[in-house]
VEXVEXLUM-413707 format. One record per residue (C-alpha): residue number from 1; residue in three letters; x, y, z. Coordinates in steps of 0.5 Angstrom, whole numbers, plus 500, padded with zeros to 3 digits. Example, Ala and Ser with C-alpha at 12.3 -4.5 7.8 and 13.67 -1.06 7.14 Angstrom:
resi, resn, x, y, z
1, ALA, 525, 491, 516
2, SER, 527, 498, 514
This chain:
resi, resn, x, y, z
1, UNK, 529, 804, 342
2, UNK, 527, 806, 349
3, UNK, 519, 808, 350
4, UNK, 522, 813, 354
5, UNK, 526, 817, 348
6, UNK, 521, 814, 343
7, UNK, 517, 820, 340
8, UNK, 511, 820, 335
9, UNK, 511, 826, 331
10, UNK, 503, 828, 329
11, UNK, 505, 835, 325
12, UNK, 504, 833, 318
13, UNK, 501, 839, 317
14, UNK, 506, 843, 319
15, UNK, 511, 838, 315
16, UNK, 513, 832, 312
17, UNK, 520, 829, 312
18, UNK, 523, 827, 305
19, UNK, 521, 820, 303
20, UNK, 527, 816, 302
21, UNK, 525, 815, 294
22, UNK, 526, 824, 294
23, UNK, 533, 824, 296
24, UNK, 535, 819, 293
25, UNK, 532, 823, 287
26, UNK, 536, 829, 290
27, UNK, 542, 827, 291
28, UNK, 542, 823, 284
29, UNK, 541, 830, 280
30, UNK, 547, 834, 285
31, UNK, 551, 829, 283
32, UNK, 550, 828, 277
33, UNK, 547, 834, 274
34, UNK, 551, 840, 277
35, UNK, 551, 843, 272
36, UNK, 548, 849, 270
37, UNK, 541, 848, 266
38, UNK, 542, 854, 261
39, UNK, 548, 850, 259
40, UNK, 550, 847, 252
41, UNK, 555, 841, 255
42, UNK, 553, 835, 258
43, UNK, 552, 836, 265
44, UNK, 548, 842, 264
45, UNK, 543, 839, 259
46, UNK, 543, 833, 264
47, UNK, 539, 839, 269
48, UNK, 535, 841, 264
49, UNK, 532, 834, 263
50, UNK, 531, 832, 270
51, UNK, 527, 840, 271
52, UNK, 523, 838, 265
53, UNK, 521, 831, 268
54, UNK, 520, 834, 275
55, UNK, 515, 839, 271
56, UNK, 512, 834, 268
57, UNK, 510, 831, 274
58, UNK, 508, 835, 278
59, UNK, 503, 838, 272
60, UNK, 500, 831, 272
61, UNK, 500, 830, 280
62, UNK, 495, 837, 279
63, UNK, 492, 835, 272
64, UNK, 494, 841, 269
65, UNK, 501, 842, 262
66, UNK, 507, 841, 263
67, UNK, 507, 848, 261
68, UNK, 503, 850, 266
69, UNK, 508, 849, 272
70, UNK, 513, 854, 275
71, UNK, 517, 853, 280
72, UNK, 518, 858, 286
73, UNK, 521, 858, 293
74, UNK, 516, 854, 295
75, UNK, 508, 857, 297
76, UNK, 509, 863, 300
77, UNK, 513, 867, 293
78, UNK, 507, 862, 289
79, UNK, 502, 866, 293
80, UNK, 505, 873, 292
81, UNK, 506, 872, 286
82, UNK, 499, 871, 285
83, UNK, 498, 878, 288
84, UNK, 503, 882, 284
85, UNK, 500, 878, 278
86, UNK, 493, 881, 280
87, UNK, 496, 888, 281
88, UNK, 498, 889, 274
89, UNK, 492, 885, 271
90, UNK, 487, 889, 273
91, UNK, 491, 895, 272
92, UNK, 491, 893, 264
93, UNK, 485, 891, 264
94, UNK, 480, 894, 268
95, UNK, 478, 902, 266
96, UNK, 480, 907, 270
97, UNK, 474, 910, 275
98, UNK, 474, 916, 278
99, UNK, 469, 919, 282
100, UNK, 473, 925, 284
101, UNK, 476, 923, 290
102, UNK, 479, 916, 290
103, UNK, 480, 913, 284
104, UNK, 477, 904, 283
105, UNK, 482, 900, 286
106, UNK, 483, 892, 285
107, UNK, 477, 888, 289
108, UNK, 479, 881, 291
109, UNK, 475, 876, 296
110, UNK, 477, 872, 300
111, UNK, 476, 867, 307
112, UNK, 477, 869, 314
113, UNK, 481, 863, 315
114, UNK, 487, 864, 309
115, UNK, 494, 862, 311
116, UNK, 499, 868, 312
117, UNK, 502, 867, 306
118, UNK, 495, 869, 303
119, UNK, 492, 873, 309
120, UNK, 499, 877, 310
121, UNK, 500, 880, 303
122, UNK, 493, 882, 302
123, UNK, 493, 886, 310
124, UNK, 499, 889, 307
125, UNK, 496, 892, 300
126, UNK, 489, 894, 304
127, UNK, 494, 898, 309
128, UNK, 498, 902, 304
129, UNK, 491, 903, 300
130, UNK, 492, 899, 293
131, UNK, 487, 894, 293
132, UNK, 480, 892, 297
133, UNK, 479, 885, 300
134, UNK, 472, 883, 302
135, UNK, 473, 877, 308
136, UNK, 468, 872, 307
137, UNK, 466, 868, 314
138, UNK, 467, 861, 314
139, UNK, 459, 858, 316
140, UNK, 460, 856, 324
141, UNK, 454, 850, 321
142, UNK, 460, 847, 315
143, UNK, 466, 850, 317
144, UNK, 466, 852, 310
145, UNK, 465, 859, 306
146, UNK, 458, 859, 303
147, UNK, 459, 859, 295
148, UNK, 452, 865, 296
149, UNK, 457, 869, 299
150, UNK, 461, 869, 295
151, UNK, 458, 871, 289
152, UNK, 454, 875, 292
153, UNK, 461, 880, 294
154, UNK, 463, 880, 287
155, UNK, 464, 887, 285
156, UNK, 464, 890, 278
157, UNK, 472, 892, 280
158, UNK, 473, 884, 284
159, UNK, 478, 881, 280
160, UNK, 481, 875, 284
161, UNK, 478, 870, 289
162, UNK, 483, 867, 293
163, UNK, 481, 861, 297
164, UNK, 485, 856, 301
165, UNK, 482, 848, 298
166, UNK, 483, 845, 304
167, UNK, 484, 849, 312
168, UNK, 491, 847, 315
169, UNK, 487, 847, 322
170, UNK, 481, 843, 321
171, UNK, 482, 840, 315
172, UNK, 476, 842, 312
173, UNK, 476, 842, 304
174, UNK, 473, 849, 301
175, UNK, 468, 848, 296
176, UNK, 473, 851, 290
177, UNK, 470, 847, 284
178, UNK, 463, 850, 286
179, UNK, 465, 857, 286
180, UNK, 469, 857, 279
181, UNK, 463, 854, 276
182, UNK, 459, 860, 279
183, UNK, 464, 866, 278
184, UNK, 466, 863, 271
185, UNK, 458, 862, 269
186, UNK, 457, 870, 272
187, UNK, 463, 872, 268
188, UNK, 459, 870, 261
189, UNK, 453, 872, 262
190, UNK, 455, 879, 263
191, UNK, 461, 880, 260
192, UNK, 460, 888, 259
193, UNK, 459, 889, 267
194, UNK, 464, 883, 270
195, UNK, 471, 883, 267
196, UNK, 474, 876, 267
197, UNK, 476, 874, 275
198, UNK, 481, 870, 276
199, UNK, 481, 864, 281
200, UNK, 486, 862, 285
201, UNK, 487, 856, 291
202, UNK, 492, 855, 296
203, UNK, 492, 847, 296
204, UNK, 498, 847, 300
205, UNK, 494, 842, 305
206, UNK, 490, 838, 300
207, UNK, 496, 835, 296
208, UNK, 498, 828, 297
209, UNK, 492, 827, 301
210, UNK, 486, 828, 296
211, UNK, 486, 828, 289
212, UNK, 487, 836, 286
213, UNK, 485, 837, 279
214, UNK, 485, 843, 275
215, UNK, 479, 841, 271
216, UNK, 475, 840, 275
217, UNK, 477, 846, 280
218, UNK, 477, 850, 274
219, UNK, 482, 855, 277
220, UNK, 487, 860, 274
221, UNK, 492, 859, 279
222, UNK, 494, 853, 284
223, UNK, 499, 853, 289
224, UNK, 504, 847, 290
225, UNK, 509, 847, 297
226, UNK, 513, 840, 296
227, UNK, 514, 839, 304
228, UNK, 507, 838, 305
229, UNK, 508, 832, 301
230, UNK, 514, 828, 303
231, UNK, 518, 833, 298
232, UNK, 524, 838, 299
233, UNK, 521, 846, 302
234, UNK, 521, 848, 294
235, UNK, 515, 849, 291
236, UNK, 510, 850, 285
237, UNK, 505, 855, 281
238, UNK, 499, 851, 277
239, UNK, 497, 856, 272
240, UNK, 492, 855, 266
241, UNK, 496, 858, 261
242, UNK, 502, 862, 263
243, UNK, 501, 869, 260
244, UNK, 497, 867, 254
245, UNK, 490, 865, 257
246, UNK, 492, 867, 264
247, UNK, 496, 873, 266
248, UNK, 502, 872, 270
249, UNK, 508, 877, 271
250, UNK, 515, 876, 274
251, UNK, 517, 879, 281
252, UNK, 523, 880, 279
253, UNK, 528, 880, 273
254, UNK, 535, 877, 272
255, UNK, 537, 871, 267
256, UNK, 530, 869, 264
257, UNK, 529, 863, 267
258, UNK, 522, 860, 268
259, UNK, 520, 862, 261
260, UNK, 523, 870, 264
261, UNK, 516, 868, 269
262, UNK, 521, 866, 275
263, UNK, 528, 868, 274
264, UNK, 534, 865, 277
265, UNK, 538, 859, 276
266, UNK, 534, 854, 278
267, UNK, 535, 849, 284
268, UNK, 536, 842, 280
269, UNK, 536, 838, 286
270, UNK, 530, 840, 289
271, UNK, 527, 841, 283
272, UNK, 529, 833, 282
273, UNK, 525, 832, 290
274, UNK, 520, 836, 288
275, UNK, 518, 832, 281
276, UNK, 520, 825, 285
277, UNK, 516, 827, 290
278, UNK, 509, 828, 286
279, UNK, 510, 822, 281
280, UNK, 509, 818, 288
281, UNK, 503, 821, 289
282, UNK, 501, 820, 282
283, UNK, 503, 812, 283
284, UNK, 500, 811, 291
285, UNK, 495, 817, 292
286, UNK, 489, 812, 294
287, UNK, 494, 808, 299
288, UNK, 496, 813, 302
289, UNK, 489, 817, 303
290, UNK, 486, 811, 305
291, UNK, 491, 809, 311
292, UNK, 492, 816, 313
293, UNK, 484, 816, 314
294, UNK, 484, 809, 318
295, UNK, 489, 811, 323
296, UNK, 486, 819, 324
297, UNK, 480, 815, 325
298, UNK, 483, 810, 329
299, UNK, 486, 816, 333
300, UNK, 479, 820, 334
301, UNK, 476, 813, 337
302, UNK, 480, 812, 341
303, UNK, 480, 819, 344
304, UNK, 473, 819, 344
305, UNK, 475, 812, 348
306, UNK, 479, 814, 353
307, UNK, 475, 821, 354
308, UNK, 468, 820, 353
309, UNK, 464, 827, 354
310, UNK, 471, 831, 355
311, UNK, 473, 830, 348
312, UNK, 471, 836, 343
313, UNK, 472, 835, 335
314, UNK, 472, 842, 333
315, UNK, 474, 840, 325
316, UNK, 467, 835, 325
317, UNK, 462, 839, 321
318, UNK, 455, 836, 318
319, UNK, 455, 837, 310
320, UNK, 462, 838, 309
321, UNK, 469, 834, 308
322, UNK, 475, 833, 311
323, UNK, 483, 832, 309
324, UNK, 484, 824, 311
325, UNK, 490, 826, 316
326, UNK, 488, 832, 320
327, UNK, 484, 831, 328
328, UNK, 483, 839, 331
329, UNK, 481, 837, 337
330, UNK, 481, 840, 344
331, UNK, 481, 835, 351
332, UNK, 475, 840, 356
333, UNK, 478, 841, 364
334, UNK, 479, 846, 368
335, UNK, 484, 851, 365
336, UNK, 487, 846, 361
337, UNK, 491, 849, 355
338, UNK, 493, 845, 349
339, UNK, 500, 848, 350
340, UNK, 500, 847, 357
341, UNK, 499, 840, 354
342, UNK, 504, 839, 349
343, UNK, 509, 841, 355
344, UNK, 508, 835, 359
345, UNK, 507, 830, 354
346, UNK, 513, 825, 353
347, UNK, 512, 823, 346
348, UNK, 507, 826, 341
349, UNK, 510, 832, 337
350, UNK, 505, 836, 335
351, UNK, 502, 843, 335
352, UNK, 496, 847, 337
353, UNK, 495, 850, 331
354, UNK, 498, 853, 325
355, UNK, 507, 853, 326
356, UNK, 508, 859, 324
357, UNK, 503, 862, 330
358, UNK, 508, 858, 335
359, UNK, 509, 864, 338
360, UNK, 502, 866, 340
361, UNK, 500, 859, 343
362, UNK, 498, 862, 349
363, UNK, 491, 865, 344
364, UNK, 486, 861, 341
365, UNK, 486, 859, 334
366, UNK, 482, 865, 330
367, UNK, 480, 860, 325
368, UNK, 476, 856, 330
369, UNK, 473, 863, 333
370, UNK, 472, 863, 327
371, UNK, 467, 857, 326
372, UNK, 464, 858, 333
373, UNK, 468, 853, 337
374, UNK, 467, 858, 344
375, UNK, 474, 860, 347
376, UNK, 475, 856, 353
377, UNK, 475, 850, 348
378, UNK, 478, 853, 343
379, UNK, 484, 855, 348
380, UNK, 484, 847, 349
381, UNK, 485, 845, 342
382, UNK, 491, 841, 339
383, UNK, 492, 840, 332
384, UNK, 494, 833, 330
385, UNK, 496, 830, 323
386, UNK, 496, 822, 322
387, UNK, 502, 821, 316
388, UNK, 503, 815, 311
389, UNK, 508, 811, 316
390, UNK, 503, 813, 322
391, UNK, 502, 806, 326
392, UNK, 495, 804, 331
393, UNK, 502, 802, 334
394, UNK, 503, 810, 335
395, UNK, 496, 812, 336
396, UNK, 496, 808, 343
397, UNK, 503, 811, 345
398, UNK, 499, 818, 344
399, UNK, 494, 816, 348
400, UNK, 496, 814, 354
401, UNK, 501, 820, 354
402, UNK, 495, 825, 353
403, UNK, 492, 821, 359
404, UNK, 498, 821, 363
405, UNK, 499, 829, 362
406, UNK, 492, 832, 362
407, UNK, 493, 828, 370
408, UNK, 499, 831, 372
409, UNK, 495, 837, 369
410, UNK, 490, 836, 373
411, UNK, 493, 834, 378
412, UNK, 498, 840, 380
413, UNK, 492, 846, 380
């Protein structure tokens, strides 16, 4: 292939291709197991034991039961599902206050740098009035919330802390395990004053590239999206126990499938991906964190390299952690832009923020407002993801694009 058509995709964050291994899977299971899982014939009992294995796999990728997983559109109905689960819990469990005039509404807690899956509904429910949030800022010191501040929100009507385990900008990993254990410790010690409060966290962005484990988080909820790991746009709900240690009700109603949690005639095929998808996770995790580390700081060298002085890495913080794969990092110059940027690069494919703020490129990211990296280098950032087939060979393609476009830039002001 011609360098000059040659493209070098950096947006791993945003998705991932299906490995060759997953579609296999898939079309396999469409094949075969056309059937309807519900069924008795062949064909239908064959789905049924291609979901039942997926399950299992995606349950030992998380550490958590088989049991334990529902499958779900994908991340943002996992999230909701969540939400609406909370609404009704705290409903049930927790007495009715009135002090006259407004009667207690669910509290939940949050990070100001959530995705919109979690950062949308939660804004939605505040408006028509029938939860209260409380936004903890990340530390501009670590780009991590402060687990202090935290506990320090918890209201006697807080039922729900929701935090994202690992922020799909800066690839900064949140300190979920440390939180649990505090909140957990709290709601033991005082349990006449503080009802249980459940745990969720969004690990959208750490699978695949870090070890997530359920025990050790100590989560109620963990929410699994297949296309940040090679699988299909199908996803996964982690829940310790449904509906017997933790509550969890459905959206919606229909055929009783997922145990009535999530009901609907289930997609074999992607099910199939998305189970193939967490067993090579499951075999190959190491390998793939250690090269995706190796190339991303490769990347960040050679930016530092051809840059010098001029290069910002906004995700790097003394006293936390990243993701091995993600750089958020902005070239500093004279009206420079990072989408302007992206414009006149031949070959990298890559973003400057989030995929779903697409539309508002023209403004810095909020999340690294968020953490103190000042507007005019905010403005100027570029989010670039390292994959599991990303070569040093690519890297150096980038490279002398950036170079080649932050010059024409320049060169026409």
């Amino acid at each position: 292939m011609s360098i000059l058509f040659f493209r070098v995709y950096l947006d791993y964050n945003a998705t991932t291709y299906l490995e060759a291994d997953v579609l296999q899977e898939i079309h396999r299971a469409l094949e075969t197991a056309w059937g309807n899982p519900s069924s008795s014939y062949k064909a239908g009992k064959d789905a049924k034991e291609i979901i039942n294995t997926a399950r299992s796999h995606v349950a030992e990728m998380v550490g958590g039961q088989s049991d334990d997983i529902i499958f779900t559109s994908g991340g943002t109905e996992a999230n909701n599902m969540v939400f609406h689960t909370v609404l009704k819990y705290f409903k049930d469990v927790f007495p009715s206050v009135d002090n006259g005039t407004v009667q207690s509404r669910p509290h939940i807690i949050t990070s100001n740098m959530e995705h919109d899956s979690v950062k949308l509904p939660l804004e939605h429910f505040v408006k028509e009035g029938i939860i209260d949030v409380t936004y903890i800022s990340a530390s501009k010191l670590t780009g991590m919330v402060n687990v202090d501040d935290v506990i320090a929100a918890i209201r006697p009507t807080t039922c729900l802390i929701t935090i994202m385990m690992a922020n799909n900008e800066t690839g900064i990993i949140q300190p979920i395990s440390e939180i649990s254990k505090r909140v957990k410790s709290i709601t033991r010690n005082e349990k006449d004053e503080v009802k249980q409060i459940l745990l969720h966290t969004d690990a959208a962005q750490a699978i695949g590239k870090i070890p997530v484990d359920v025990q050790e988080l100590e989560v109620d909820y963990l929410t699994i999206v297949g296309h940040k790991f090679y699988g299909p746009r199908i996803g996964a709900l982690y829940v310790r126990g449904p509906g017997k240690d933790t509550p969890l009700h459905p959206m919606f109603f229909g055929g009783g499938q997922e145990r009535n949690f999530r009901p609907g005639t289930e997609n074999t095929g992607m099910i199939a991906g998305l189970g193939k998808a967490a067993e090579l996770v499951v075999k190959h995790l190491p390998s793939y964190q250690n090269h995706m580390r190796e190339i991303r700081d490769y990347l960040e060298s050679r930016l530092q390299d051809v840059f010098d002085d001029r290069i910002h890495f906004n995700g790097r913080f003394t006293g936390s952690h990243r993701i091995p794969n993600t750089c958020n990092v902005s070239i500093k110059g004279p009206k420079l832009k990072g989408y302007k940027i992206l414009e006149c690069v031949k070959h990298l494919e890559a973003s400057v923020g989030a995929a779903c703020h697409s539309e508002n490129r023209c403004q810095p990211s909020h999340i690294l407002l968020s953490i103190g990296i000042p507007w005019d280098i905010a403005s100027t950032a570029l989010r670039l993801s390292t994959g599991r087939h990303t070569t040093k060979e690519d890297i150096d393609i980038v490279i002398e694009d950036l170079k080649q476009a932050v010059s024409l830039l320049e060169e026409s002001m």
